[in-house]
Structures are given as C-alpha cells and as structure tokens.
Backbone as ProteinMPNN parsed JSONL, in Angstrom:
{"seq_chain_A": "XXXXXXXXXXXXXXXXXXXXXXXXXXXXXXXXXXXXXXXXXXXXXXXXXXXXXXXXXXXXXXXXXXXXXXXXXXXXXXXXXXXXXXXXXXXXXXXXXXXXXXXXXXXXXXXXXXXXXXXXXXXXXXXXXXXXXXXXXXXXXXXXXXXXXXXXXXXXXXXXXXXXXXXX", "coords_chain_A": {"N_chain_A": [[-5.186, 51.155, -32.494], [-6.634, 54.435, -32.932], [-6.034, 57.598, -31.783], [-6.82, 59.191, -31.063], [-9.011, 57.865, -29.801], [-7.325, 56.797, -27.827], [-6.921, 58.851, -26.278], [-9.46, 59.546, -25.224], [-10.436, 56.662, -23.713], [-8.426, 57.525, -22.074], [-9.235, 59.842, -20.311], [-11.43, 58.751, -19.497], [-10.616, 56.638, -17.981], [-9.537, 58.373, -16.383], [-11.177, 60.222, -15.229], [-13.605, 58.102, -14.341], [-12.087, 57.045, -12.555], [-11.042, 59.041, -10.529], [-13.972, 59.947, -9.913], [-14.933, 57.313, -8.094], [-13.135, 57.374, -6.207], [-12.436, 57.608, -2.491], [-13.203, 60.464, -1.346], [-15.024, 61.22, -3.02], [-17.236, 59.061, -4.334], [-16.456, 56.749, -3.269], [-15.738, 53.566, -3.956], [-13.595, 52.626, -3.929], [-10.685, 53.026, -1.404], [-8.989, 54.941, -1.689], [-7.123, 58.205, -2.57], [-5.813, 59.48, -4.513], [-5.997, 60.976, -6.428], [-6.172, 63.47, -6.184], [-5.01, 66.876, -5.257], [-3.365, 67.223, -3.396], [-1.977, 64.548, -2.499], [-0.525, 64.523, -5.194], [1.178, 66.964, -4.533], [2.695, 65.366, -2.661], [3.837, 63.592, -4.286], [4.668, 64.64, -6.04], [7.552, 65.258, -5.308], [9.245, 62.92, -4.449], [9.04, 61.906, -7.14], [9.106, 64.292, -9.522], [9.23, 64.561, -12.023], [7.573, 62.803, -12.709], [4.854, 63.026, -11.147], [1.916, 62.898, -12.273], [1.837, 60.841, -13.774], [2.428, 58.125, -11.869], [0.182, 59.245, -10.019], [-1.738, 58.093, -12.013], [-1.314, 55.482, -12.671], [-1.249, 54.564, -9.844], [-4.106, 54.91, -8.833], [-5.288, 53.637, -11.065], [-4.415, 50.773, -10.476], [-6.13, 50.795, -7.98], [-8.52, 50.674, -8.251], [-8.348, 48.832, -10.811], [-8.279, 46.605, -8.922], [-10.543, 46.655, -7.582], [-12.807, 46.392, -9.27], [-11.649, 43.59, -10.941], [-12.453, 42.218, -8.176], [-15.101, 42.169, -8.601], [-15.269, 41.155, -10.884], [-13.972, 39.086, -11.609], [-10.908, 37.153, -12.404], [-9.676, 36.419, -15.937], [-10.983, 35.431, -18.806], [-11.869, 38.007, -19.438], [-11.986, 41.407, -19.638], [-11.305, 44.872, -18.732], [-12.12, 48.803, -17.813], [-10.088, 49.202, -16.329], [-8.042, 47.085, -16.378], [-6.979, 46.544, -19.682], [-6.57, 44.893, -22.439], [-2.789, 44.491, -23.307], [-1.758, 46.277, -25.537], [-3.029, 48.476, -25.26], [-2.898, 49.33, -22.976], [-0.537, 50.069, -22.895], [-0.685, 51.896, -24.79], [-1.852, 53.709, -23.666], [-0.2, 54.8, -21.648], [1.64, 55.777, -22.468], [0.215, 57.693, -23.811], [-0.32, 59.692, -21.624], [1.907, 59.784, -20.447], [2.821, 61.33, -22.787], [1.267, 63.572, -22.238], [0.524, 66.646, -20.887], [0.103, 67.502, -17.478], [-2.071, 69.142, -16.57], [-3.595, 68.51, -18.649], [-5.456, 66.334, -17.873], [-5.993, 66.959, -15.606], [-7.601, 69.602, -15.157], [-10.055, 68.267, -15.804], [-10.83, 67.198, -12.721], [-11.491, 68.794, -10.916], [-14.122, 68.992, -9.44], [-16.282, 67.156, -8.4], [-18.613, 67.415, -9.181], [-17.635, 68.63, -12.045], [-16.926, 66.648, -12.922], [-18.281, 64.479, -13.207], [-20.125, 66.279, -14.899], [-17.758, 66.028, -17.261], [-17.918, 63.132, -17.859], [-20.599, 62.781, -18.734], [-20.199, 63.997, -21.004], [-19.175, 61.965, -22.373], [-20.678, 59.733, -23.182], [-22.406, 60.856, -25.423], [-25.029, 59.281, -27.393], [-25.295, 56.661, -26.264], [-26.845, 54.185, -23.846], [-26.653, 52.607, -21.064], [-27.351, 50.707, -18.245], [-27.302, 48.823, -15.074], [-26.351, 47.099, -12.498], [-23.463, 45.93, -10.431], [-21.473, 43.36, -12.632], [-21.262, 44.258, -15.544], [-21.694, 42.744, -18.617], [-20.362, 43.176, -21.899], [-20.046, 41.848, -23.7], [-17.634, 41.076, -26.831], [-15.473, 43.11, -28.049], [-15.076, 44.437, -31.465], [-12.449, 45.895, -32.844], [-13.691, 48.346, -34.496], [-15.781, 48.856, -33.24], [-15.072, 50.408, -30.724], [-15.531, 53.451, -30.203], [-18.045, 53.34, -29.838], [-18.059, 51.572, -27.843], [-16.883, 52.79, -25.625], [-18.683, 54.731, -24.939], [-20.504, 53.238, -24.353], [-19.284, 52.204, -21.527], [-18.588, 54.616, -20.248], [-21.643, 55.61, -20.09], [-22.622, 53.333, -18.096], [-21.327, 53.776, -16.165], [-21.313, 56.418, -15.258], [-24.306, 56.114, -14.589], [-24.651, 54.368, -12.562], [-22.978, 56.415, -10.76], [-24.77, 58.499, -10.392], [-27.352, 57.179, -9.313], [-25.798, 55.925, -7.242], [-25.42, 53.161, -7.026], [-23.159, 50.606, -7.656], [-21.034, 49.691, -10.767], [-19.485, 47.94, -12.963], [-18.628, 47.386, -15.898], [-17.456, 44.662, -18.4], [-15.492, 43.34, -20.985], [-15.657, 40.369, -23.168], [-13.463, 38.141, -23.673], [-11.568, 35.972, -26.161], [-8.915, 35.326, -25.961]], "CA_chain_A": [[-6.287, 52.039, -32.179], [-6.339, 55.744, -33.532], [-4.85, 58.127, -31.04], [-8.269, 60.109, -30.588], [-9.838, 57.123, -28.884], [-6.785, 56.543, -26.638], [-7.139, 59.601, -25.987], [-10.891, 59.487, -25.19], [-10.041, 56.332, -23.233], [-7.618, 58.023, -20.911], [-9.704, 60.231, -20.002], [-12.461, 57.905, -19.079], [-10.065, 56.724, -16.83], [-8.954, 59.282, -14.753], [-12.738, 60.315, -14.468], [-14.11, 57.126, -13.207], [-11.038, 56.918, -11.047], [-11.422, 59.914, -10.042], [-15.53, 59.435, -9.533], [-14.84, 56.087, -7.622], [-12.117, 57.521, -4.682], [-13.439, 57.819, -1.295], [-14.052, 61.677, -1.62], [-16.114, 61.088, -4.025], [-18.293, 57.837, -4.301], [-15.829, 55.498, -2.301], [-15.653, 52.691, -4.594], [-12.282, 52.35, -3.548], [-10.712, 53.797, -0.174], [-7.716, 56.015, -1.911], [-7.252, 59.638, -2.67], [-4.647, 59.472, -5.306], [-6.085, 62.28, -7.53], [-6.078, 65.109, -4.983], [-3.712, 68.216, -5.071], [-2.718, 67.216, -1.824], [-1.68, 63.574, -3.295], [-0.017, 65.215, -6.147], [2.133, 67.584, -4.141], [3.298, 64.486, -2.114], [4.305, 62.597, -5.081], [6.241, 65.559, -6.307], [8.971, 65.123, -3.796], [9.682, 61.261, -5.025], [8.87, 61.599, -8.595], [9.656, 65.529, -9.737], [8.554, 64.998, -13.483], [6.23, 62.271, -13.162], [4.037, 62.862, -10.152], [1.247, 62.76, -12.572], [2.096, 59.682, -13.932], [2.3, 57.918, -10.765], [-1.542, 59.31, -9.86], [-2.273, 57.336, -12.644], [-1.133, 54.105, -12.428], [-2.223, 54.387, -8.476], [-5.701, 54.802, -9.329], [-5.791, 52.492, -11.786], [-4.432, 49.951, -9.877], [-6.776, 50.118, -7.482], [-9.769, 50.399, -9.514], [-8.582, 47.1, -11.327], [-8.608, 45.359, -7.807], [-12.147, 46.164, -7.184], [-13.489, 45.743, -10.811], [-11.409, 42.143, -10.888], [-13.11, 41.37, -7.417], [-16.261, 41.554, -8.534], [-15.758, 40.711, -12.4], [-12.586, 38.001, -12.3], [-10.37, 37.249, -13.697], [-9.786, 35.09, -16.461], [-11.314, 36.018, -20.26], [-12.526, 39.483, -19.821], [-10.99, 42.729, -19.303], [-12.813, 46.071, -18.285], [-11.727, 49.764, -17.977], [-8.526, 49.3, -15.473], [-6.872, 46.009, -16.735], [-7.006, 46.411, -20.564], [-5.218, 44.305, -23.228], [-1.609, 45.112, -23.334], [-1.321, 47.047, -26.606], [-4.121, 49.249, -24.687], [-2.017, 49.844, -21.724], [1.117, 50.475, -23.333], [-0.93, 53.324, -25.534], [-2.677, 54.325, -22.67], [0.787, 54.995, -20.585], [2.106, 56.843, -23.735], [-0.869, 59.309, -23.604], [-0.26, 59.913, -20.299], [3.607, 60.171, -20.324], [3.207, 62.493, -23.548], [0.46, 64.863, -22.37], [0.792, 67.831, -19.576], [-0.585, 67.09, -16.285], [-3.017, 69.8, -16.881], [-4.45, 68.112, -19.379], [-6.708, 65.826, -17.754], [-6.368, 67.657, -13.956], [-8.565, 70.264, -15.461], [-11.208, 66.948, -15.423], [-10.812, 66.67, -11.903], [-11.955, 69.957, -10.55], [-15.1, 68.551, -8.176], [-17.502, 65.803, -8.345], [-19.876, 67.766, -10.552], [-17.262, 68.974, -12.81], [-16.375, 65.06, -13.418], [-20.152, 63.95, -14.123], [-19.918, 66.258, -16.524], [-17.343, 65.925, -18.558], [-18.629, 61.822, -17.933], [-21.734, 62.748, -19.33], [-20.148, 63.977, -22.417], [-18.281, 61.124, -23.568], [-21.824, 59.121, -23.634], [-23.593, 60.669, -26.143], [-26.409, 58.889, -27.564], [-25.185, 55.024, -25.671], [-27.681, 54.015, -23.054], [-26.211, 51.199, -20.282], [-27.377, 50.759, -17.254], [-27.345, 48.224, -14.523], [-25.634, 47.134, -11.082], [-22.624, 45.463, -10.745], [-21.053, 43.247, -13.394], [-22.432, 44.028, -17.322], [-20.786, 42.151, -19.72], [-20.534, 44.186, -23.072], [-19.708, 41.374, -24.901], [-16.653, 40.83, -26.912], [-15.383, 44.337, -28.811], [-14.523, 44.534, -32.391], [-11.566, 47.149, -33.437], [-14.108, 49.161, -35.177], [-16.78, 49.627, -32.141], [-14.128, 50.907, -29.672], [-15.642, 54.426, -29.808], [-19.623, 52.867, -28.686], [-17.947, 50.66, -26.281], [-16.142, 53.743, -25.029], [-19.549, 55.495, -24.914], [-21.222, 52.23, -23.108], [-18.953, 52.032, -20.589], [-19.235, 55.73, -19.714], [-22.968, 55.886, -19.346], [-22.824, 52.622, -17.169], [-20.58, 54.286, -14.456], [-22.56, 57.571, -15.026], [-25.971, 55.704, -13.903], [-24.022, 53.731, -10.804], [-22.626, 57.038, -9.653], [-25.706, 58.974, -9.906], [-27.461, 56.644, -8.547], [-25.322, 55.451, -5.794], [-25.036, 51.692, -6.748], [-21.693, 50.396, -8.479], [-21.444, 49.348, -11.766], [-18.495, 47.216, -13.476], [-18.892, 47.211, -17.401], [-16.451, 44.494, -18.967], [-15.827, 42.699, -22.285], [-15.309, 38.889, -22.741], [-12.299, 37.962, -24.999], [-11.373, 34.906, -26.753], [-7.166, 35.555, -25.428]], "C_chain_A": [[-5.807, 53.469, -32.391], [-5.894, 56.869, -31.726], [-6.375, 58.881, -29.954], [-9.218, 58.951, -29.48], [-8.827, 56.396, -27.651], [-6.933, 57.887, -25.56], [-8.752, 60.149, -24.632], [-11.003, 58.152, -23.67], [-9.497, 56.25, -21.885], [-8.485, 58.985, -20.294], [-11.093, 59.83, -19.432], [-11.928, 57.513, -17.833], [-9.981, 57.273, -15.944], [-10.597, 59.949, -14.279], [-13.226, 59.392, -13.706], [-13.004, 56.915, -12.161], [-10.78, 57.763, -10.303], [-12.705, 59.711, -8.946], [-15.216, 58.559, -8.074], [-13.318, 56.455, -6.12], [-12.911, 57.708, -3.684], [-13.859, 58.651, -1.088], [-15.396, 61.602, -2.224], [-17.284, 59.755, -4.12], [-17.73, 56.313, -3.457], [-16.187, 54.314, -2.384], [-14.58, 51.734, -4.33], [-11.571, 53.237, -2.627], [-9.339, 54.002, -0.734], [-8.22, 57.419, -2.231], [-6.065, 59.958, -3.463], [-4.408, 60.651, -6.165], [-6.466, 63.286, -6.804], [-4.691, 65.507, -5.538], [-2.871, 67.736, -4.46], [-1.23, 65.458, -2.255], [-0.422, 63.816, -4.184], [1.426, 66.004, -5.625], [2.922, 66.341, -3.28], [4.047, 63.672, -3.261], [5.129, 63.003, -6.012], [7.435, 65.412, -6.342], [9.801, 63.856, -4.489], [9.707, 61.68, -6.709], [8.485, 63.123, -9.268], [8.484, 65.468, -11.358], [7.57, 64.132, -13.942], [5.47, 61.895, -12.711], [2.718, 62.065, -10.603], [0.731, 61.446, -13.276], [1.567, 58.641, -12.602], [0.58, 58.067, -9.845], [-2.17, 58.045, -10.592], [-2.233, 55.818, -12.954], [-1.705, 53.387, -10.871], [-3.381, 54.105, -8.485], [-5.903, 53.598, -10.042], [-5.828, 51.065, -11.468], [-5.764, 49.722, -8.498], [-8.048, 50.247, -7.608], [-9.644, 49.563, -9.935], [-9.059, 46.618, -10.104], [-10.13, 44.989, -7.751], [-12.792, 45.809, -8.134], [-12.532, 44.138, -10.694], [-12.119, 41.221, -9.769], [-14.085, 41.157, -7.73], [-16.745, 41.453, -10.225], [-15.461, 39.285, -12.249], [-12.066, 38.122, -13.023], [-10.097, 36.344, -14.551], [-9.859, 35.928, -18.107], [-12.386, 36.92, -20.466], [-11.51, 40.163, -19.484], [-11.933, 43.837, -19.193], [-11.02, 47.209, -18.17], [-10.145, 49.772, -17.398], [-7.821, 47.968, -15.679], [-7.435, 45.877, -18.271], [-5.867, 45.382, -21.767], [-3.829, 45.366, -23.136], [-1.21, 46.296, -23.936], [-2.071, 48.164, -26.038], [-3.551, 49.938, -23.402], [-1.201, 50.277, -22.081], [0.879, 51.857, -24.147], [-1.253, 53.946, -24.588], [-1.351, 55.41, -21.819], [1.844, 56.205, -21.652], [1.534, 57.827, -23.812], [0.168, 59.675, -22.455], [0.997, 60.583, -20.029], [3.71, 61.237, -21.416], [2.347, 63.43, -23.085], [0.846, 65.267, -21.073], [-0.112, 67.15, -18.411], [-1.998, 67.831, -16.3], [-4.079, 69.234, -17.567], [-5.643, 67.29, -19.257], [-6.805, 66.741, -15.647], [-7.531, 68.47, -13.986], [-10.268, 69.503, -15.287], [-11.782, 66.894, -13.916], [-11.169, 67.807, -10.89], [-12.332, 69.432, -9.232], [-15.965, 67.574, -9.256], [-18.009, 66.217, -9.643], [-19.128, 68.061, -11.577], [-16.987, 67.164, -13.783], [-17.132, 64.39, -13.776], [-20.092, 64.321, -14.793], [-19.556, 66.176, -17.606], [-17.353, 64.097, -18.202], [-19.627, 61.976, -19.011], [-21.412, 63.144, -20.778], [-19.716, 63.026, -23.477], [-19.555, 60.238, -23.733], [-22.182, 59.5, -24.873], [-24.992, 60.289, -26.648], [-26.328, 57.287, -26.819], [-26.304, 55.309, -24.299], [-27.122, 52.775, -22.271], [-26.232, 51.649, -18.995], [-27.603, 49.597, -16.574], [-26.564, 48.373, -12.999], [-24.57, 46.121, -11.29], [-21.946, 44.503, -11.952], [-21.633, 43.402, -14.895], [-21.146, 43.702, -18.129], [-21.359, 42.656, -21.338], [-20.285, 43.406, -23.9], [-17.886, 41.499, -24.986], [-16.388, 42.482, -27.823], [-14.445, 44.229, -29.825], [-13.642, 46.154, -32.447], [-12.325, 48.378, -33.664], [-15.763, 49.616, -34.14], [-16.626, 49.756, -30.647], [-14.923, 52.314, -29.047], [-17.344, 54.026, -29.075], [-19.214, 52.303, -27.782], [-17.279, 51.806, -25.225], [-17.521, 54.789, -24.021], [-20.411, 54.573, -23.779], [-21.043, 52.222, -21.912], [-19.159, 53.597, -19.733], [-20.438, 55.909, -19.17], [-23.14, 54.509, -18.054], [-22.243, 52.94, -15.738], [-21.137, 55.719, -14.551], [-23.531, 57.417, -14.071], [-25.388, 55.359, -12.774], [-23.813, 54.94, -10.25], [-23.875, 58.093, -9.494], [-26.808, 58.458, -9.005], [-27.245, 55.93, -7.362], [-25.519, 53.73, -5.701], [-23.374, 51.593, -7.313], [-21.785, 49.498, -9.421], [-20.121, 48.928, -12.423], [-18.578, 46.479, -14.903], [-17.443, 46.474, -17.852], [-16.708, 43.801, -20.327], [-14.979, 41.49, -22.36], [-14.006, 38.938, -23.661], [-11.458, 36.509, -24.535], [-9.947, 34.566, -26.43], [-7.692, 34.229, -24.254]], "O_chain_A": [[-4.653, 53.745, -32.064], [-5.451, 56.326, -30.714], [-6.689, 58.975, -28.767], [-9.946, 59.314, -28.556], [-9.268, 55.664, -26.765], [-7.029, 57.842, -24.333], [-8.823, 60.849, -23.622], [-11.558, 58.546, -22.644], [-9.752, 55.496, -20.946], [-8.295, 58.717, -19.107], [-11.802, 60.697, -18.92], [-12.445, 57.828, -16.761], [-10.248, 56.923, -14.794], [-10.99, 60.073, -13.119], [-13.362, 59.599, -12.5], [-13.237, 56.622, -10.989], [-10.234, 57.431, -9.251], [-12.655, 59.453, -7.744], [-15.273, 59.172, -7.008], [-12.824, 55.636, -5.345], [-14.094, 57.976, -3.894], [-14.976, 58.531, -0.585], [-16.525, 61.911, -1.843], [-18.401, 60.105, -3.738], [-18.318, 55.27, -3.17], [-16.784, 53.735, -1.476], [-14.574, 50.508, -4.439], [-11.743, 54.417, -2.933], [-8.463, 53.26, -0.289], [-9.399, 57.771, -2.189], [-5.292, 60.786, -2.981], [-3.366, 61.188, -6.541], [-7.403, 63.953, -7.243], [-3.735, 64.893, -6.013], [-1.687, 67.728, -4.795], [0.0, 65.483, -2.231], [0.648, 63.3, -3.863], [2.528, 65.775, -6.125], [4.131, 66.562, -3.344], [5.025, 63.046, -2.852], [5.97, 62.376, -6.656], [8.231, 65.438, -7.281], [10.92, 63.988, -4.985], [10.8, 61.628, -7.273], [7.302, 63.125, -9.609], [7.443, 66.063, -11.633], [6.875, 64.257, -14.951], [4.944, 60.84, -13.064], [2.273, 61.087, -10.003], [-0.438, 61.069, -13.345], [0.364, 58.447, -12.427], [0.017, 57.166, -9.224], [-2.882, 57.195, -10.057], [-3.151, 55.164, -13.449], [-2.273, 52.314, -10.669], [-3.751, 52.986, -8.129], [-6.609, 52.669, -9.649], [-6.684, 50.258, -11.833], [-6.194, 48.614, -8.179], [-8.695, 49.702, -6.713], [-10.644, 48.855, -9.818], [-10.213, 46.191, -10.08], [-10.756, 43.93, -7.806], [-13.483, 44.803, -7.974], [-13.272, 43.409, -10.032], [-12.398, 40.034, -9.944], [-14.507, 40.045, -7.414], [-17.859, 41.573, -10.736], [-16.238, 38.385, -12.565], [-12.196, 38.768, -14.062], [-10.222, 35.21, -14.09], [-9.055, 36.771, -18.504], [-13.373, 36.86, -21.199], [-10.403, 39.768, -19.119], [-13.125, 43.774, -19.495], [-9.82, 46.959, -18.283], [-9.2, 50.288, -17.993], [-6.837, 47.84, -14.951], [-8.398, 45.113, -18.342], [-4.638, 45.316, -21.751], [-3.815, 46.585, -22.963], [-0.569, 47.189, -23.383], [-1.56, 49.18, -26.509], [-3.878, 51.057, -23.006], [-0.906, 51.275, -21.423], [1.731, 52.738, -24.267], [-0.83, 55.101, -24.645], [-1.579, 56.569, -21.473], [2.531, 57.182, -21.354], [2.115, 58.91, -23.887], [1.368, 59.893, -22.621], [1.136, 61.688, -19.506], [4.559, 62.106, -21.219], [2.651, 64.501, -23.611], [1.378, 64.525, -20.247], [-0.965, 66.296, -18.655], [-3.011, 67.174, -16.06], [-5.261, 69.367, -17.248], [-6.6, 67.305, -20.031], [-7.743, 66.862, -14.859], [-8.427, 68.309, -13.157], [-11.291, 70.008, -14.824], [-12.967, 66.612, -13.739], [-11.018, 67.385, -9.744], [-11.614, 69.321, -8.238], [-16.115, 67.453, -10.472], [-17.93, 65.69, -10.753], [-19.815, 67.815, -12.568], [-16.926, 66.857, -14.973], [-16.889, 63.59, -14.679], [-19.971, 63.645, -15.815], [-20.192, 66.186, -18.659], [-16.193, 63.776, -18.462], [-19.519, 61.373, -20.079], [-22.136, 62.765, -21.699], [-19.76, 63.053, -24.707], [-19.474, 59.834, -24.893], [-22.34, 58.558, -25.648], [-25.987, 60.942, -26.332], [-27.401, 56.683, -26.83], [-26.528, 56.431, -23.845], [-27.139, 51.759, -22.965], [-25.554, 52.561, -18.522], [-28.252, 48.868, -17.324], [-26.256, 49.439, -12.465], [-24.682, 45.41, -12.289], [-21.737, 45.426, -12.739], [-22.464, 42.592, -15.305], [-20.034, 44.221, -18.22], [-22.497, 42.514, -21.786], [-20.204, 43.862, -25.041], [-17.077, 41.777, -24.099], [-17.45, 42.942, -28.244], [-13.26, 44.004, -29.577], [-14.122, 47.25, -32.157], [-11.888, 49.432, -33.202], [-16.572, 50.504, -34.406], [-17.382, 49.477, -29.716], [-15.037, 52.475, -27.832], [-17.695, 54.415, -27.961], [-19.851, 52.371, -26.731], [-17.235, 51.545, -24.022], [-17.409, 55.332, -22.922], [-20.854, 54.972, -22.703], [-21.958, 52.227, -21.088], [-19.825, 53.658, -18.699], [-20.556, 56.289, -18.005], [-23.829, 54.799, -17.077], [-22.557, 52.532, -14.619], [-21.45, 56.098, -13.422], [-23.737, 58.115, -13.078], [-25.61, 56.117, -11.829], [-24.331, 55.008, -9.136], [-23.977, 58.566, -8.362], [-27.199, 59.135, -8.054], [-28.093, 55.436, -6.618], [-25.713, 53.11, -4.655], [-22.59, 52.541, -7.305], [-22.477, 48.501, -9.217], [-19.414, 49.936, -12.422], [-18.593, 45.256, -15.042], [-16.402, 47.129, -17.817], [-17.842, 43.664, -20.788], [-13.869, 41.414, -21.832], [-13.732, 39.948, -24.309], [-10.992, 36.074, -23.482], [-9.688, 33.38, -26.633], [-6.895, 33.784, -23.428]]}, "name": "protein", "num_of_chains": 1, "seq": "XXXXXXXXXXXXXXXXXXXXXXXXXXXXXXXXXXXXXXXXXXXXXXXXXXXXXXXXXXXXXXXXXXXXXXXXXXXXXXXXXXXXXXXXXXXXXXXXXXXXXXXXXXXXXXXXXXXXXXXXXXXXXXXXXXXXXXXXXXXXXXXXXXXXXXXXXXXXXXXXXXXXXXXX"}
C-alpha cells in the first residue's frame, strides 16, 4: 500500500481514537491521547511517549470493535492485517509527534479534520457494517467509508463499527 494512504490511515486512527475516549464520546473508558497522558508517558518512554499513545488507544479500540464485531474473518480500523500494522507502526515511529497531535486539539477540531477524509463516501448506520471484502485498489474509498461511518455515530451519538470480511 502507497505511503499516502498509510498515511491517511494513521490518521484515521488517532482521530477515531481520539473521538471514541471518554472525554470525548466514551466509546471506550481511557484517556490515552491527552497532554496530561503524554507527559506521564514521557517519564517511562522519553522518545517514544507518542508511540505508546498509540498503540494504547488502539488497543483498546480493537477490544470494543472485536466485542461487538468478532473475531474470526474480518478485520476493522484497530486490528488490521499484519502488513497494515507493521506500516502503520512505521508511520508512526517515523513521523514527529506533532504531526498528528495537531489532530487532536478538541472534539470539534477532530470532526473536522474526520470530515475531511470523507469526501464524497456516504456510510451510515449503528453498530456493526460490514464493508465487504477490500480490494488493494479501493483502499482509499474504504478509507473514506469508514470515516463517514464513525463521523455519523459520533454526531449522532450512536456507535458505529465499520469492518471488512476476508477470505485469511
């Protein structure tokens, strides 16, 4: 996968995991992506606090997306194929902390840059939507799907768990 859509990706991430902390829409009862968080995780882990945010979050964002997907032959935003994780953790470890913190401002700052990675995709529902299976080459619509589906849940105030089936 091209670099621009891990890119794109990662940043999906740390928004809905962001979105989805208990500050915020309390999807999941952590606070991993706070300042406050951050400066604690300093102390232990000097150069890769930010790191560390991110695997936190994500972990427990899979839990609740696996409780109410399963698990088995799908995968969704926080437990991705391997090769997907392993790029994902590479972003992450090569870019500045800045780089997606700036994301993480407030609530509204995080809808919006949500709302941009949609575009023209339309998906909405309540808990599990199955997107199907995703070819190589419609990574960047499924990128766009899954965005507007946790868009609509958090504006609306239900919860919404977009995954994709696979043949593995």
């Amino acid at each position: 996968m091209e670099n621009q859509l891990i890119a794109k990706l990662a940043q999906l991430r740390y928004l809905v995991g962001f979105l989805g902390e208990k500050t915020q829409h309390n999807w999941w009862s952590s606070n991993f992506l706070t300042p406050s968080t951050k400066k604690m995780l300093e102390f232990t882990f000097p150069r890769t606090a930010h790191l560390a945010q991110y695997e936190a979050v994500s972990a427990a964002a899979a839990r609740i997306h696996d409780d109410s997907i399963g698990v088995g032959k799908s995968f969704h935003l926080f437990r991705l194929p391997e090769y997907l994780e392993k790029a994902l953790v590479d972003k992450i470890q090569s870019a500045q902390a800045e780089d997606f913190e700036s994301l993480l401002v407030s609530k509204d700052k995080a809808l919006a840059e949500l709302s941009e990675i949609i575009g023209s995709a339309s998906l909405t529902g309540e808990g599990p939507i199955s997107l199907g299976q995703v070819k190589a080459s419609q990574w960047e619509q499924s990128i766009a799907q899954m965005a507007s589906a946790y868009f609509q849940a958090f504006n609306n105030g239900t919860k919404s768990f977009p995954y994709f089936q696979s043949d593995v």
